[in-house]
C-alpha positions as CSV (number, residue, x, y, z in Angstrom):
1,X,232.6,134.4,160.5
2,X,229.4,136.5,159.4
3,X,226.3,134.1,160.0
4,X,223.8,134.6,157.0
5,X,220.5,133.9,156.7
6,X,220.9,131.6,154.0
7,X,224.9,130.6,154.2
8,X,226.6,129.2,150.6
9,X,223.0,129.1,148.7
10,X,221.6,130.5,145.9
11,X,217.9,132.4,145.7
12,X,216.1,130.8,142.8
13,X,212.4,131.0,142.1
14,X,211.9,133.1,145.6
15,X,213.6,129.7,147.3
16,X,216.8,129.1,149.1
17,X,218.6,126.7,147.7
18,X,222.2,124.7,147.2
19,X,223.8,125.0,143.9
20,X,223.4,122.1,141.5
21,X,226.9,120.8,141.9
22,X,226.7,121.4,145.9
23,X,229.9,123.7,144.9
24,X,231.2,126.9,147.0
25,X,233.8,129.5,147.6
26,X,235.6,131.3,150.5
27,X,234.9,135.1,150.8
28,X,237.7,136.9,152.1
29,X,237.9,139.5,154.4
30,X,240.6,142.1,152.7
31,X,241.3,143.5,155.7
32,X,242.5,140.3,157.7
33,X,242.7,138.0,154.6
34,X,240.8,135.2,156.7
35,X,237.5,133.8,155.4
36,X,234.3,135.5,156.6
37,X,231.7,133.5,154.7
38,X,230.9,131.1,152.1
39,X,228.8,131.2,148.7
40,X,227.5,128.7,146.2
41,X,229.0,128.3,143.0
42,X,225.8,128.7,140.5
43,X,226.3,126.2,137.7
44,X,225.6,126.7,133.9
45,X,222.3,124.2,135.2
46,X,221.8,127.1,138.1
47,X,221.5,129.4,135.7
48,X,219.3,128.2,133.5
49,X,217.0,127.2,136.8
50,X,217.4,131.2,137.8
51,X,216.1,132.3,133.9
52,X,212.9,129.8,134.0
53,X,212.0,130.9,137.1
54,X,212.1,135.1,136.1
55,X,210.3,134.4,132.8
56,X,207.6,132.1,134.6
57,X,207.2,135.0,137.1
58,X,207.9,137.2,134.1
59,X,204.4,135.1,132.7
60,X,202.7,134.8,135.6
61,X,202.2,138.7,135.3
62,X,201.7,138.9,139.2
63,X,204.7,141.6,138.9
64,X,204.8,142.7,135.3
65,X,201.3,143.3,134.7
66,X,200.6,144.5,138.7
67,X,199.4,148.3,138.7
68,X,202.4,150.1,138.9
69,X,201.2,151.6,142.3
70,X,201.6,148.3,143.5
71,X,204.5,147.7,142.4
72,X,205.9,150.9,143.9
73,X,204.4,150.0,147.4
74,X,206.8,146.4,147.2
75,X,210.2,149.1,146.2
76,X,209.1,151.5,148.9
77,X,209.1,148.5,151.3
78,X,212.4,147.2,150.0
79,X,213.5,150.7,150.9
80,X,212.1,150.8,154.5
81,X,213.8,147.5,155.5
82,X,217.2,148.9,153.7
83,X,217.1,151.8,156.4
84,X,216.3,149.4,159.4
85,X,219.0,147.1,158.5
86,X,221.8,149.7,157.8
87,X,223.8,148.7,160.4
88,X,224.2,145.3,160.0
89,X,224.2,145.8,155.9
90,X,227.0,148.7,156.6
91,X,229.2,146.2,158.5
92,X,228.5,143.4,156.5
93,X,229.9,145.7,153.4
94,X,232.9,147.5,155.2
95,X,234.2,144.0,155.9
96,X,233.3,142.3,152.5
97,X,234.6,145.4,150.5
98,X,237.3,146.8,152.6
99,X,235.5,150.2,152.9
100,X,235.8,152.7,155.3
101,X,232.6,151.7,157.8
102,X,231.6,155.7,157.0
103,X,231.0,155.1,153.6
104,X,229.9,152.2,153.6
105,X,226.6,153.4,155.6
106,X,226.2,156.4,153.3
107,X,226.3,153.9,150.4
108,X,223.8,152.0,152.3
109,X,221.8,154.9,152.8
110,X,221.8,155.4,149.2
111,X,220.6,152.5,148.1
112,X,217.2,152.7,150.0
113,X,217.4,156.0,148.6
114,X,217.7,154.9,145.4
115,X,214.6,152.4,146.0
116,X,212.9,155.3,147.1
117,X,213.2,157.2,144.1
118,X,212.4,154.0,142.0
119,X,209.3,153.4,143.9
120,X,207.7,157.1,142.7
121,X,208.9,156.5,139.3
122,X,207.4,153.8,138.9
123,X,203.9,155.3,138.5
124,X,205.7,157.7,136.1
125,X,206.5,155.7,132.8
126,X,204.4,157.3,130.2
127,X,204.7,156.6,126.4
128,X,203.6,159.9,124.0
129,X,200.9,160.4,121.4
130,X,202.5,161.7,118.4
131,X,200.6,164.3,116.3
132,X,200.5,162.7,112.6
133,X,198.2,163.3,109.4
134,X,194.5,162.9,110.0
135,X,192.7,160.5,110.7
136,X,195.3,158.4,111.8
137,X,196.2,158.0,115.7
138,X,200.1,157.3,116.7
139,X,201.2,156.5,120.3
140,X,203.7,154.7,122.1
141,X,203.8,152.5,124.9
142,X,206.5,151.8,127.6
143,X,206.6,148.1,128.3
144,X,208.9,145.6,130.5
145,X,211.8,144.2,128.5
146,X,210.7,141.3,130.2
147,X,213.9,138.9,131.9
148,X,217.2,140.8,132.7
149,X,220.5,139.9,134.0
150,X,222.3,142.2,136.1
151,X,226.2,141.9,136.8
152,X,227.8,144.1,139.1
153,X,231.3,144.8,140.1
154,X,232.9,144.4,143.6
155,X,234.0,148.3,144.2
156,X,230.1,149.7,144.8
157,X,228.6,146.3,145.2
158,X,225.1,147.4,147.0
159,X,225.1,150.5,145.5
160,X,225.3,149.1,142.1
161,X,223.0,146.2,142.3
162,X,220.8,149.5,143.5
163,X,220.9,151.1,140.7
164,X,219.9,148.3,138.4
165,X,218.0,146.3,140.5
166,X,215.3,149.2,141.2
167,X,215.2,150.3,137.9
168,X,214.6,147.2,136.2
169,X,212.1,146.5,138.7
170,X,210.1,149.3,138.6
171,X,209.6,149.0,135.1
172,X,208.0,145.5,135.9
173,X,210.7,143.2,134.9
174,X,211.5,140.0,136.7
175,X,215.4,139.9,137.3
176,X,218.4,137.3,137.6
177,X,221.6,139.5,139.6
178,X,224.7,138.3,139.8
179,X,227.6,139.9,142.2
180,X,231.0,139.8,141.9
181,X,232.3,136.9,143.6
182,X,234.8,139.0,145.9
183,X,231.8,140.7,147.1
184,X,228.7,138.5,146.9
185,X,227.4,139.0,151.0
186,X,225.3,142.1,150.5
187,X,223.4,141.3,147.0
188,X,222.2,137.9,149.2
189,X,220.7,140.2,151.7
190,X,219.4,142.6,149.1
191,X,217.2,139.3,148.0
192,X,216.4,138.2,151.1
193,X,214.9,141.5,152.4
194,X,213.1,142.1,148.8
195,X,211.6,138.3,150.0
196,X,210.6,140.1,153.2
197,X,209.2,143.2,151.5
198,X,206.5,140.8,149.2
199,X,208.0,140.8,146.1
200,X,206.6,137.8,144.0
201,X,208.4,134.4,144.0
202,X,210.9,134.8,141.0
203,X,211.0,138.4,140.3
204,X,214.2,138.6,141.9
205,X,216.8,135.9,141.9
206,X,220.7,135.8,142.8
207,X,223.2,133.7,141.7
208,X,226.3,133.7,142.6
209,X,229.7,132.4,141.3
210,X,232.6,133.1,138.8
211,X,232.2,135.1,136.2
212,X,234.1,132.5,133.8
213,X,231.5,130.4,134.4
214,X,228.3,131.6,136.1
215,X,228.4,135.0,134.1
216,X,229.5,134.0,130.9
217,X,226.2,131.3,130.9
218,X,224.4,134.2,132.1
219,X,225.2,136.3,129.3
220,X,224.9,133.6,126.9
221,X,221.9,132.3,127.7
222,X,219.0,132.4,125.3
223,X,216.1,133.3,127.5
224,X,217.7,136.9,129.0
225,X,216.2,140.2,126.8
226,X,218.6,142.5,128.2
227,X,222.1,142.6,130.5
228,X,223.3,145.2,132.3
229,X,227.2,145.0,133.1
230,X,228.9,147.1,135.0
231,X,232.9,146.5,135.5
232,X,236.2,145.6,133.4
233,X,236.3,146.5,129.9
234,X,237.5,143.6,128.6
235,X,235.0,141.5,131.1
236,X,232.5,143.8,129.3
237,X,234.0,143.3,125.6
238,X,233.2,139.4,126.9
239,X,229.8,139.5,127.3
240,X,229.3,141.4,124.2
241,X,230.5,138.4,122.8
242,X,228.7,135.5,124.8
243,X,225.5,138.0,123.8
244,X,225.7,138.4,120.5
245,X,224.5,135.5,119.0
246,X,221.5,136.0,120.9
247,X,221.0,139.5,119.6
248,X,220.5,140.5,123.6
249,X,220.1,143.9,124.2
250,X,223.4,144.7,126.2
251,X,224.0,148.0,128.3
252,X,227.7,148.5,129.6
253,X,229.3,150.8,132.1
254,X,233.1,149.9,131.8
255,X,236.5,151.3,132.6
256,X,237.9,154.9,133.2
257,X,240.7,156.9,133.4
258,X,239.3,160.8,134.0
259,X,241.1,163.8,134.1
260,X,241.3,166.4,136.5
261,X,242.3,169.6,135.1
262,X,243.9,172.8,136.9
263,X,245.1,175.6,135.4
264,X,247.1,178.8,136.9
265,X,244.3,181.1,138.3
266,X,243.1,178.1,140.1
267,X,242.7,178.3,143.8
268,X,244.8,175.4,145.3
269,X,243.1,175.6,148.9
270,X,239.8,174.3,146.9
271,X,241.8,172.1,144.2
272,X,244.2,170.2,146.3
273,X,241.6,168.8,148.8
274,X,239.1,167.8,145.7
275,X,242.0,166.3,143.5
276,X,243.2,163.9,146.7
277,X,239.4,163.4,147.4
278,X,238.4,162.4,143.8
279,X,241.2,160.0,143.3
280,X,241.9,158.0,146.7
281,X,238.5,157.8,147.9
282,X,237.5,154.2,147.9
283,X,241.2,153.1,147.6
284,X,241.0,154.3,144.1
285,X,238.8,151.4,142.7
286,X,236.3,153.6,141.0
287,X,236.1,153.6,137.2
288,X,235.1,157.5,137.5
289,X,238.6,158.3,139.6
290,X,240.3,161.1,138.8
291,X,243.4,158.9,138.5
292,X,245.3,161.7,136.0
293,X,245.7,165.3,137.1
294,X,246.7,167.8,134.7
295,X,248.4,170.7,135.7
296,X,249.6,174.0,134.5
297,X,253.3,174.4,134.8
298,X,253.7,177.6,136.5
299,X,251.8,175.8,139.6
300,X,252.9,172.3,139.3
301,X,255.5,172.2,141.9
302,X,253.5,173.6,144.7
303,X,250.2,171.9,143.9
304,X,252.2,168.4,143.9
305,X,254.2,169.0,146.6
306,X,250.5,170.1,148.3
307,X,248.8,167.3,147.0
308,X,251.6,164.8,148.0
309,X,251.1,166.0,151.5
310,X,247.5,165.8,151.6
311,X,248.1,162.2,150.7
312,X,250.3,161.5,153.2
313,X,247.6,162.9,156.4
314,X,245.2,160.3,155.1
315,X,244.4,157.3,157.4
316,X,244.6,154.3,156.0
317,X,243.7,151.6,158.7
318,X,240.9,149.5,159.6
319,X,237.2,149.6,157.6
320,X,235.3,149.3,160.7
321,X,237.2,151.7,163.1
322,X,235.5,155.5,162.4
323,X,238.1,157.2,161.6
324,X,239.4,155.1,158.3
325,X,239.8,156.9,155.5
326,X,241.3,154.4,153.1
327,X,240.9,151.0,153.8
328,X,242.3,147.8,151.9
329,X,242.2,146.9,148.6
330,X,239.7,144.4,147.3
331,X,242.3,141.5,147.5
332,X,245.8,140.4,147.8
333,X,246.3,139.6,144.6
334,X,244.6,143.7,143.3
335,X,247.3,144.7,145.9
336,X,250.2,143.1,144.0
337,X,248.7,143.9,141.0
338,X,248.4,148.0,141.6
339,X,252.3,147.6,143.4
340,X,253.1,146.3,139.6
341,X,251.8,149.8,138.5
342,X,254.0,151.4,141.0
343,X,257.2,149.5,140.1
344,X,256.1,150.4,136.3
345,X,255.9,153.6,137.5
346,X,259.5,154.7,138.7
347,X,261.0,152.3,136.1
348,X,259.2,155.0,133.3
349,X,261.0,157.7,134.8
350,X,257.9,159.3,136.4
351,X,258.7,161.0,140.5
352,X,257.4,159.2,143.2
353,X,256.3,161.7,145.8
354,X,254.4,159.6,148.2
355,X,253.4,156.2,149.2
356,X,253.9,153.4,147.2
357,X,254.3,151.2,150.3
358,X,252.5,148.6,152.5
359,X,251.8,149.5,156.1
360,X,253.3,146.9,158.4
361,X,252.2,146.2,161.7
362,X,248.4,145.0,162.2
363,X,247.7,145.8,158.9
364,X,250.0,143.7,157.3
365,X,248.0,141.1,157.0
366,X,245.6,142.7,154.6
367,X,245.7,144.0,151.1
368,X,246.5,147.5,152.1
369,X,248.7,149.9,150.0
370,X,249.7,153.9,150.5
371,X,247.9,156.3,149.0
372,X,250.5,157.3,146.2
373,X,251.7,160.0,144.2
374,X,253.6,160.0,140.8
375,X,254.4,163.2,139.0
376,X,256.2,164.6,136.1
377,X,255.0,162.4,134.4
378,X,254.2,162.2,130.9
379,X,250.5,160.8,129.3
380,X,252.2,158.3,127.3
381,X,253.1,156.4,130.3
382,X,251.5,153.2,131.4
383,X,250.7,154.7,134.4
384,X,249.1,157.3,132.7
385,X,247.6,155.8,130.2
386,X,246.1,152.3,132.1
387,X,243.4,152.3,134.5
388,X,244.9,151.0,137.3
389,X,241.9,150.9,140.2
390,X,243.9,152.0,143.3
391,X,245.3,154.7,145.1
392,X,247.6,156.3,142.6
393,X,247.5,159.3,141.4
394,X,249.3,160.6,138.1
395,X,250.4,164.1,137.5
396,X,251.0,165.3,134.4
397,X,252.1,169.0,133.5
398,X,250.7,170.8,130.4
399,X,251.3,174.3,129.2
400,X,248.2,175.5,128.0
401,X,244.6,174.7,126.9
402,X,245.5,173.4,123.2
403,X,247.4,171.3,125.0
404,X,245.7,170.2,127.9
405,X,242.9,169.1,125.7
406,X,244.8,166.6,123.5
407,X,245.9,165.4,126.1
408,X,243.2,164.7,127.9
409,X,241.3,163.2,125.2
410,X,244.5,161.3,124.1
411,X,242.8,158.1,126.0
412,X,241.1,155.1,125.3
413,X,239.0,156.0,128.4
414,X,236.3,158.5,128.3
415,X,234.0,157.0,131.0
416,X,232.8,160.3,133.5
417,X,234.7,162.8,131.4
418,X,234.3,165.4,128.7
419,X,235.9,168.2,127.4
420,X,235.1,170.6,129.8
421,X,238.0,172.1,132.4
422,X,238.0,173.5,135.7
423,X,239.2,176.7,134.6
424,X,238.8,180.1,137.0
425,X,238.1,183.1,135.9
426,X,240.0,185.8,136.9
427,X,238.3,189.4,137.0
């Protein structure tokens, strides 16, 4: 079991602290399925305790109205302790998420990078005069929303709470961030080293808990001016709802299904690799996934049979032995869930050409799954059509550019892609 600094507790106000309700949850490690750790369940009551205490701090203006050199100096430091904790953070994240111990350092590494790059931009929020009609004056100011809530998802959970933790404080906000509850272990730390690193009592609290519960009182609460969501579309068409009566200013980064184009003057020693890369990496649960590859009949046999085989060299095994490629899905129950897909799969009349399978052996015992490989298949399929958030790969021919291009954009998904296709030119 992972000993934490602050086991099955909530950070509220800068302070340690059992939930309300004294309630928590098991953490399980997708690799072995056993528990690892426990968190608190934040209560609607939790919340509400987490949003007094970021607009107090919020008030206090011991963070909001701090030069912004010093608030930089507290990100930097956040940053600093990041890096000498990487190990630990990387393990701790490998076993939480299931990811390959590899990437899980480099996505380590890039959140203090990200810290980094939030501490100098901090110092760098300027509003604009704006020339108007004498003698008047117009200019504009860039100011703190003031208390925001940030949910992240449990595929990039440091790296995510990254990207809107820094942000938000480098603008001198106070904050309130909640992680998935799959993946809660590394947003705890996140607070506790942001404790270490002198950021004020408040300005950074984390809940944890269900989103039924613990987000949707997040998102519905009165006292937040902004959320920032990042995960499921209809956990995102959700919060829309619980915010709207407050008129909360909502920012969402939702589901995918992006395409991966190749036409015939491609060269398949440089597409092959980056299709298998861009769609299994992370056990496929990445919104931005190339999930669909579309590809130009004259080369669709040899790319998939290339592309099938590439799959098939990948090692899927455990997240903390070095050589993992593709470790085990978030949970049981995503496992099942993406083998549904499969079954959907063959049962549309689509060509299985690899995986599809469980490993046996030691790693039976986790959510692991093939890498796998459908194609000739067609875009009106479910598989083809869904976002399914794990290692599948769709392969659907096309016959030229008209084509290709209603096709791709014949989605509901447009998250990461545009019109634009890999397209060599040949001379």
């Amino acid at each position: 079991m992972v000993t934490l600094a602050t086991p099955a507790q909530l950070l509220i106000g800068g302070k340690w602290r059992h939930g309300q309700e004294e309630k928590s949850f098991d953490i399980v490690e997708p690799a072995t399925s056993e528990v690892m750790a426990r968190a608190a369940v934040a209560s609607p009551g939790d919340v509400d305790a987490a949003v007094t205490a970021a607009r107090a701090a919020f008030d206090r203006g011991a963070w909001s109205d701090a030069p912004a050199s010093a608030r930089a100096k507290v990100i930097y430091k956040i940053a600093e302790l990041i890096r000498s904790h990487v190990d630990r953070l990387a393990t701790l994240e490998a076993r939480n998420a299931g990811k390959p111990i590899r990437d899980a350092r480099d996505e380590v590494l890039g959140a203090a990078q990200c810290f980094e790059y939030y501490a100098g931009a901090a110092t760098r929020i300027y509003g604009e005069t704006i020339p108007v009609t004498a003698p008047g004056l117009d200019f504009t100011l860039r100011e703190p929303v003031g208390v925001v809530a940030l949910i992240v998802p449990w595929n990039f959970p440091l790296t995510i709470a990254s990207w809107k933790v820094a942000p938000a404080l480098a603008a001198g906000n106070t904050a309130i961030l909640k992680p998935a509850s799959y993946t809660p272990l590394t947003a705890l730390e996140l607070g506790r080293l942001a404790l270490e690193a002198g950021l004020p009592e408040g300005v950074l609290n984390v809940i944890t808990g269900p989103g039924g519960t613990t987000g949707n009182a997040l998102a519905g609460h009165p006292g937040v001016d902004k959320i920032a969501f990042t995960g499921e579309t209809l956990t995102g068409v959700s919060i829309l709802q619980q915010a709207a009566p407050n008129i909360t200013r909502v920012s969402l980064e939702l589901g995918g299904k992006s395409p991966n184009i190749v036409f015939e003057d491609a060269d398949l020693e440089t597409a092959v690799p980056a299709a298998v890369n861009s769609v299994f990496g992370n056990a496929g649960q990445d919104c931005c996934a190339r999930s669909r590859a579309f590809i130009h009949r004259s080369i669709a046999e040899e790319f998939d049979q290339r592309v099938a085989a590439g799959s098939r060299q990948l090692k899927v095994g455990d997240p903390l032995d070095a050589g993992t490629e593709i470790g085990p899905l978030i949970s049981m129950t995503q496992r099942d869930r993406v083998r549904g897909y499969i079954e959907v799969g063959q049962q549309e009349g689509a060509r299985l050409l690899a995986g599809g399978s469980t490993p046996g052996g030691a790693l039976a015992r986790g959510s692991f799954l093939e890498p796998t490989v459908f194609d000739r298949a067609d875009n009106r399929m479910r598989i083809a059509r869904e976002e399914i958030f794990g290692p599948v790969l769709t392969i659907i021919p096309f016959a030229d550019e008209a084509e290709v291009l209603r096709l791709v954009n014949d989605s509901p998904y447009g998250l990461s892609s545009d019109r634009r296709a890999q397209h060599q030119q040949q001379s």
